[in-house]
VMD Tcl script that builds the backbone (N, CA, C; Angstrom):
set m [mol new atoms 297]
animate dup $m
set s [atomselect $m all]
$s set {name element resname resid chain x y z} {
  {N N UNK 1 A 82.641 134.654 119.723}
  {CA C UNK 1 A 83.230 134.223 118.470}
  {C C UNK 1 A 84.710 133.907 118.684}
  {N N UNK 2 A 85.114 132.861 118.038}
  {CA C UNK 2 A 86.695 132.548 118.091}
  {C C UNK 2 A 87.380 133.299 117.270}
  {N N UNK 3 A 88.779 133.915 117.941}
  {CA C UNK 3 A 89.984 134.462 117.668}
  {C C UNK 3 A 90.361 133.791 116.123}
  {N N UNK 4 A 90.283 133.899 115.022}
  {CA C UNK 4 A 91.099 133.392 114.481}
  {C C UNK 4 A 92.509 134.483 113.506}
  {N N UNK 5 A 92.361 134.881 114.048}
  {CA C UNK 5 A 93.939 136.046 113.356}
  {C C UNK 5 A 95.358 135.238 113.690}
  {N N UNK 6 A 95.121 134.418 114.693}
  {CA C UNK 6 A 96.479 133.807 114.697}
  {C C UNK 6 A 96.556 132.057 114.435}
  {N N UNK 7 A 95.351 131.920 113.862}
  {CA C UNK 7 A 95.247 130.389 113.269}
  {C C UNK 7 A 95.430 130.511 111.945}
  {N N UNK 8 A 96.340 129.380 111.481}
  {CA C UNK 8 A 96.744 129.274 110.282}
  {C C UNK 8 A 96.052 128.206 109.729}
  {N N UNK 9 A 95.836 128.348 108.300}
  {CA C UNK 9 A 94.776 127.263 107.649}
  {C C UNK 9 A 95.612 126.496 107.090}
  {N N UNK 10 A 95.615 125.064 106.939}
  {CA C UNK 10 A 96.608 124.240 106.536}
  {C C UNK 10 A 97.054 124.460 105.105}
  {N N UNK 11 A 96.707 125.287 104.667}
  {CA C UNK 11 A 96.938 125.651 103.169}
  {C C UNK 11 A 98.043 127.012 103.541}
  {N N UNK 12 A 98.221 127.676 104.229}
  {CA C UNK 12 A 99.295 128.420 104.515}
  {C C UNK 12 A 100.436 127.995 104.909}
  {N N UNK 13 A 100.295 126.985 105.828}
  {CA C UNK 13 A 101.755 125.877 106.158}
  {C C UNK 13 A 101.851 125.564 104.957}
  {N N UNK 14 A 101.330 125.063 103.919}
  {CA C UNK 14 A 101.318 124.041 103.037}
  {C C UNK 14 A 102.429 125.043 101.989}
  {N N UNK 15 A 102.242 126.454 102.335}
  {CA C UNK 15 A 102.451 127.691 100.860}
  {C C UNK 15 A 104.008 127.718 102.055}
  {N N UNK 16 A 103.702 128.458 102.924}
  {CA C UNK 16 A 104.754 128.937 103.928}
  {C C UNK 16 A 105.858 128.087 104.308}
  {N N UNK 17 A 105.454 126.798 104.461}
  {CA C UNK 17 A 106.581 125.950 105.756}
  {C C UNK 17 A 106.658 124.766 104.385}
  {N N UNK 18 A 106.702 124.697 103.443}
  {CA C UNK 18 A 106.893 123.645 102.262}
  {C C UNK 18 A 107.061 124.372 100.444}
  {N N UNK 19 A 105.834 124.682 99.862}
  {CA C UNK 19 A 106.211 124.994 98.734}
  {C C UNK 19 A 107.425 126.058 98.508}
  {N N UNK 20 A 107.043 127.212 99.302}
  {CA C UNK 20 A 107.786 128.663 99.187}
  {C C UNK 20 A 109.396 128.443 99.436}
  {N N UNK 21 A 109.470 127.943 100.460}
  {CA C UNK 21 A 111.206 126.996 100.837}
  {C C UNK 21 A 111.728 125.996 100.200}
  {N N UNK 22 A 111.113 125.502 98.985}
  {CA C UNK 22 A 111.287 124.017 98.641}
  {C C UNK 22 A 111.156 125.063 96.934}
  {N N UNK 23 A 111.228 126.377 96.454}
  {CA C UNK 23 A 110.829 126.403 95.459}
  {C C UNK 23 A 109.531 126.009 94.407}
  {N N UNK 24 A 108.745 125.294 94.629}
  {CA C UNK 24 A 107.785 124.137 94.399}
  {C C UNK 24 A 106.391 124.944 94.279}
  {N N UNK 25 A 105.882 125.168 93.019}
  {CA C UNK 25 A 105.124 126.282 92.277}
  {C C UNK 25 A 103.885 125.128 92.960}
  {N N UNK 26 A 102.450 126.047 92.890}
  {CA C UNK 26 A 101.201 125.645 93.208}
  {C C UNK 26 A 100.966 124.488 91.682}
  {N N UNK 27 A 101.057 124.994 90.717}
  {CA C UNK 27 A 101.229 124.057 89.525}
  {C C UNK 27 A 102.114 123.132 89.293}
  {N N UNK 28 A 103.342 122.750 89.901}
  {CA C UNK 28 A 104.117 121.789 89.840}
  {C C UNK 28 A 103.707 120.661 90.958}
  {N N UNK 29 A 103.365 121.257 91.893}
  {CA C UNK 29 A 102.468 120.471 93.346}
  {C C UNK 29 A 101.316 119.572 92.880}
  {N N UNK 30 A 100.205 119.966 92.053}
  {CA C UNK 30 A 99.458 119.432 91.198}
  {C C UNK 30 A 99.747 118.789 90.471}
  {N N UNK 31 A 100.812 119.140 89.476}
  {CA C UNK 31 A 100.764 117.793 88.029}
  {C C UNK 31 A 101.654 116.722 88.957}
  {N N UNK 32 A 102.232 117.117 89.789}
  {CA C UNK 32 A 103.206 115.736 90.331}
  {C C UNK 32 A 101.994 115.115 91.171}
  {N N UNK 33 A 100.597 115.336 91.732}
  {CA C UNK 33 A 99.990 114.755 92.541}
  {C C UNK 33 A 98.863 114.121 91.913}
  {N N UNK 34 A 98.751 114.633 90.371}
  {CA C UNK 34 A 97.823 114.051 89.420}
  {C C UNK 34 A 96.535 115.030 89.903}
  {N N UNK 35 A 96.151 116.580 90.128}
  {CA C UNK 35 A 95.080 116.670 90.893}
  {C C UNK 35 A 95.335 118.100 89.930}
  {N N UNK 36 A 94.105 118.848 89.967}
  {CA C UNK 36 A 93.667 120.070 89.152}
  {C C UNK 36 A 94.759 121.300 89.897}
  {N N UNK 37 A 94.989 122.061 89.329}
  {CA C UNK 37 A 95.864 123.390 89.802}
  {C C UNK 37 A 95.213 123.801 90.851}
  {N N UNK 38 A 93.693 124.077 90.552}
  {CA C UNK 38 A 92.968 124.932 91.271}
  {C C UNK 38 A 92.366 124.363 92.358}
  {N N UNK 39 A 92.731 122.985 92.492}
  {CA C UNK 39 A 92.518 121.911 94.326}
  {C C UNK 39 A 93.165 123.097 94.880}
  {N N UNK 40 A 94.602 122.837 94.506}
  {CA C UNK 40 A 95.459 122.799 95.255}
  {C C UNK 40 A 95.606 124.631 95.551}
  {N N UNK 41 A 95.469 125.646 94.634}
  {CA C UNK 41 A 95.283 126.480 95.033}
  {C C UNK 41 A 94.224 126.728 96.035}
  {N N UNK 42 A 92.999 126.152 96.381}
  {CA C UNK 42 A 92.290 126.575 96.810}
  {C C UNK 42 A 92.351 126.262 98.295}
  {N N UNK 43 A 93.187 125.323 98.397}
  {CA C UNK 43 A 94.101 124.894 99.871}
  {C C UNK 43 A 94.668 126.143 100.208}
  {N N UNK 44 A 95.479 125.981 99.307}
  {CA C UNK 44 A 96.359 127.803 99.432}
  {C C UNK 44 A 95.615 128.579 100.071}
  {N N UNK 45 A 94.766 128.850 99.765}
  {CA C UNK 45 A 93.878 130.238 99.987}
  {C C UNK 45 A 92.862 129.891 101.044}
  {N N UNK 46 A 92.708 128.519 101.481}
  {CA C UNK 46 A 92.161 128.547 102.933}
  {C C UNK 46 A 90.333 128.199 102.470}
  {N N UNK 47 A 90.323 127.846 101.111}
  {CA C UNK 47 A 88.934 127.661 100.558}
  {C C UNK 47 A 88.383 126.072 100.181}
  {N N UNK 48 A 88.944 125.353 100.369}
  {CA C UNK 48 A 88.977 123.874 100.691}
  {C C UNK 48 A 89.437 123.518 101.146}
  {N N UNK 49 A 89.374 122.289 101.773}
  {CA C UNK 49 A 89.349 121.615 103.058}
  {C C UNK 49 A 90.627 120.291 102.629}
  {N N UNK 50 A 91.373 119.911 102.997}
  {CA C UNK 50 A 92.396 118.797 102.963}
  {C C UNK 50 A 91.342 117.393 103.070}
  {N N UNK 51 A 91.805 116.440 102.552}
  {CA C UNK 51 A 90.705 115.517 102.748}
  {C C UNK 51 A 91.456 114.278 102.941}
  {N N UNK 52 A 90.845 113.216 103.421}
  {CA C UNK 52 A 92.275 111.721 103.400}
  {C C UNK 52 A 93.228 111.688 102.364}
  {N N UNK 53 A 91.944 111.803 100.798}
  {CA C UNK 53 A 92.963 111.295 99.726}
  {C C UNK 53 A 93.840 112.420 99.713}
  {N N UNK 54 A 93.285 113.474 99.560}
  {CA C UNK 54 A 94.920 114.546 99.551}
  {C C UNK 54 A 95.827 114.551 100.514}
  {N N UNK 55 A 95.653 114.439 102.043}
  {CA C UNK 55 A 96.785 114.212 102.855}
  {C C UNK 55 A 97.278 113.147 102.278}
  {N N UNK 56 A 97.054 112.109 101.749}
  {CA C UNK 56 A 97.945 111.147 101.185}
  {C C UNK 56 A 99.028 111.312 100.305}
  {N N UNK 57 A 98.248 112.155 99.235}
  {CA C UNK 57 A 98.488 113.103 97.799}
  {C C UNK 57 A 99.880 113.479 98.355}
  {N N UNK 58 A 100.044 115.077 99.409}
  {CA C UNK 58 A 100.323 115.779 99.850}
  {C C UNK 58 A 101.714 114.943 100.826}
  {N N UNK 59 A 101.224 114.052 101.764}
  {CA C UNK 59 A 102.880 112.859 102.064}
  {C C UNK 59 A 103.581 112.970 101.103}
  {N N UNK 60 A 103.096 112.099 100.294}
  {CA C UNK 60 A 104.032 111.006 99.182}
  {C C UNK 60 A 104.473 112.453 98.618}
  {N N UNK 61 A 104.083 113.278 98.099}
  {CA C UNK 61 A 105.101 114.537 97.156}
  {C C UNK 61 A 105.767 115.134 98.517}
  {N N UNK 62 A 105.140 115.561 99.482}
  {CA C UNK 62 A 106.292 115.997 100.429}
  {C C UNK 62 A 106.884 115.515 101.391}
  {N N UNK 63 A 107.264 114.266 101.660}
  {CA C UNK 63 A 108.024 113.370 102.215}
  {C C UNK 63 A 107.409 113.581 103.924}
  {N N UNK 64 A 105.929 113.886 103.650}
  {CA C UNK 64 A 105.462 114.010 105.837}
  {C C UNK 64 A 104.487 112.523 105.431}
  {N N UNK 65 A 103.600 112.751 106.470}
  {CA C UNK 65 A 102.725 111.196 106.577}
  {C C UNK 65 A 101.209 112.184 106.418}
  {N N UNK 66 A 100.147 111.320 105.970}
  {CA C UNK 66 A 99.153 111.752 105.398}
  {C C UNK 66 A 98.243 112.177 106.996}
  {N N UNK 67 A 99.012 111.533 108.211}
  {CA C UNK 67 A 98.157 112.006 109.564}
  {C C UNK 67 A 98.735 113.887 109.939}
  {N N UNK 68 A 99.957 113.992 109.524}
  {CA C UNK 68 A 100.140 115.398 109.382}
  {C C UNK 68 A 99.385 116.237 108.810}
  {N N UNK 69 A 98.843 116.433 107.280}
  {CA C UNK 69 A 98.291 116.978 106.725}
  {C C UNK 69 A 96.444 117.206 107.755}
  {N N UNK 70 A 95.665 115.811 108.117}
  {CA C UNK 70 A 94.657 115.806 108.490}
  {C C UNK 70 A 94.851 116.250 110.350}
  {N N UNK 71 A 95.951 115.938 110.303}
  {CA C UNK 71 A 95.560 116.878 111.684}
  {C C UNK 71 A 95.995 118.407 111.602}
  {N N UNK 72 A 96.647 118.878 111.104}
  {CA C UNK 72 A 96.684 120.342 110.632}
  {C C UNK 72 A 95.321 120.864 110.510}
  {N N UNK 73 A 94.398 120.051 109.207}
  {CA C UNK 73 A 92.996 119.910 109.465}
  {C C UNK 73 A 92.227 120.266 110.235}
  {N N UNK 74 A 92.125 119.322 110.553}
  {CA C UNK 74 A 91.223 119.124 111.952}
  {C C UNK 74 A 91.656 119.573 113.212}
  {N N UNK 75 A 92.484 120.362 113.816}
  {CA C UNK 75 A 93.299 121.130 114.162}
  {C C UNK 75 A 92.725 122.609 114.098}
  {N N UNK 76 A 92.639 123.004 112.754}
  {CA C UNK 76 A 92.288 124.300 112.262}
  {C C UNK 76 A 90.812 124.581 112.120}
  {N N UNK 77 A 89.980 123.497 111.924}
  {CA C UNK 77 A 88.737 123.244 111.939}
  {C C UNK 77 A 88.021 123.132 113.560}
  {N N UNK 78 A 88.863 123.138 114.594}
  {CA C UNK 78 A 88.395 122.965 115.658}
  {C C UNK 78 A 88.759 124.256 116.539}
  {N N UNK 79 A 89.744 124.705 115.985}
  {CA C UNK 79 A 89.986 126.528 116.484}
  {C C UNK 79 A 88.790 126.767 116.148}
  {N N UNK 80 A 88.445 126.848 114.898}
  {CA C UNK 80 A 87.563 128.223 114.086}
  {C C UNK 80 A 86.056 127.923 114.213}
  {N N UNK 81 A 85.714 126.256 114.757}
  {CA C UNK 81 A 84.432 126.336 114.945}
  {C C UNK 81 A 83.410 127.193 115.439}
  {N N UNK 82 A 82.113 127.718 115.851}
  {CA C UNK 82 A 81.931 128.822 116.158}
  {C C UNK 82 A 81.353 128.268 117.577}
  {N N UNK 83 A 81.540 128.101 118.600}
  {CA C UNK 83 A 81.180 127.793 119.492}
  {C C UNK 83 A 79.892 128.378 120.204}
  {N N UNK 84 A 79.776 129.598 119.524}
  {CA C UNK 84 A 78.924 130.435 120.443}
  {C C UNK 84 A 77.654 129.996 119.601}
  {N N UNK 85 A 77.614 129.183 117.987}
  {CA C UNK 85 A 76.343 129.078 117.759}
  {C C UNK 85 A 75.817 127.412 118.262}
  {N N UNK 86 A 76.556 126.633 119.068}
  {CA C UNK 86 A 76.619 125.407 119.462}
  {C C UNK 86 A 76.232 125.314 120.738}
  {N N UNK 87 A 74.329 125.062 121.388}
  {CA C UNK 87 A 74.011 125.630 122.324}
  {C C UNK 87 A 74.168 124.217 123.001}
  {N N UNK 88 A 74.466 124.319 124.344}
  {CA C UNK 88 A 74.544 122.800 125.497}
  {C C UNK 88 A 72.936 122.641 125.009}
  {N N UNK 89 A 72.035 123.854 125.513}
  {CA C UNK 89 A 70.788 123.151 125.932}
  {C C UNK 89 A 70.150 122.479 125.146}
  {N N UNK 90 A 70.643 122.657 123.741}
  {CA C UNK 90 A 69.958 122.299 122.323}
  {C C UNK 90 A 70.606 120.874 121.755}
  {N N UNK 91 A 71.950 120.398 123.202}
  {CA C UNK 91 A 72.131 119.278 122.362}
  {C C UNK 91 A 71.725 118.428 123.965}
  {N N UNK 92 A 70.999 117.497 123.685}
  {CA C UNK 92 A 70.518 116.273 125.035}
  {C C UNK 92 A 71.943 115.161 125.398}
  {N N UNK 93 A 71.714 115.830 126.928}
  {CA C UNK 93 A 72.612 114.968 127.452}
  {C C UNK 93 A 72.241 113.357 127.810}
  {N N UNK 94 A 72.784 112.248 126.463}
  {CA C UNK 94 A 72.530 111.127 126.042}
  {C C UNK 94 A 72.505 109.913 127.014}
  {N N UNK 95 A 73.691 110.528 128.185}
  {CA C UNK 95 A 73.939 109.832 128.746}
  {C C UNK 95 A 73.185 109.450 130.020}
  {N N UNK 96 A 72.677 110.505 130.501}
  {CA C UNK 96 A 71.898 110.718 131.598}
  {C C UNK 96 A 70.048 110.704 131.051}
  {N N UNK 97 A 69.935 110.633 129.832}
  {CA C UNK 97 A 68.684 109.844 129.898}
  {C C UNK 97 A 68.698 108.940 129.981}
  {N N UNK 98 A 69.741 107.533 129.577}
  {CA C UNK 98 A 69.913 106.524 129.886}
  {C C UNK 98 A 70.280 106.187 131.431}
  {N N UNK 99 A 70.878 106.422 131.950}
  {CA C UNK 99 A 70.505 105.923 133.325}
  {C C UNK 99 A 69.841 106.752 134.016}
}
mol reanalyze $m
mol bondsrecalc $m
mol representation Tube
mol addrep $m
């Protein structure tokens, strides 16, 4: 199983390294992005997932680029995958049936 105690979910940068330093309430983040309180909390809390349109969302109110937000993402999604339930033998090597 993967380590994750020292991976951060992009919703903790998002609380930690932006709102919390910037003053910038989970509810003020929302009405300026046009999006429900509880999206954006739920980023917070590591319970939804960042998606194109919100890294976009998430630029334009905090002055980064919407490839920041999705690679934080996908980033954090590739720590925590579970590797150990992802068997070689169970996936066919595509290449070598072809030639």
């Amino acid at each position: 199983m993967t380590e994750t105690s020292c991976i951060f979910t992009p919703g903790e940068i998002l609380k930690e390294e932006f709102l919390d330093p910037l003053g910038i309430s989970q509810y003020r983040l929302a009405k300026a992005i046009q999006k429900p309180q509880s999206a954006v909390s739920e980023i917070v809390k590591g319970t939804r997932a960042i998606t194109p349109e919100m890294a976009t969302l998430l630029g334009r109110a905090l002055r980064t680029s919407p490839q920041f937000w999705m690679n934080l993402e996908i980033t954090y999604r590739m720590r925590t995958v579970d590797l150990e339930k992802i068997h070689a033998e169970e996936v066919p090597d595509l290449i070598a049936c072809v030639g």
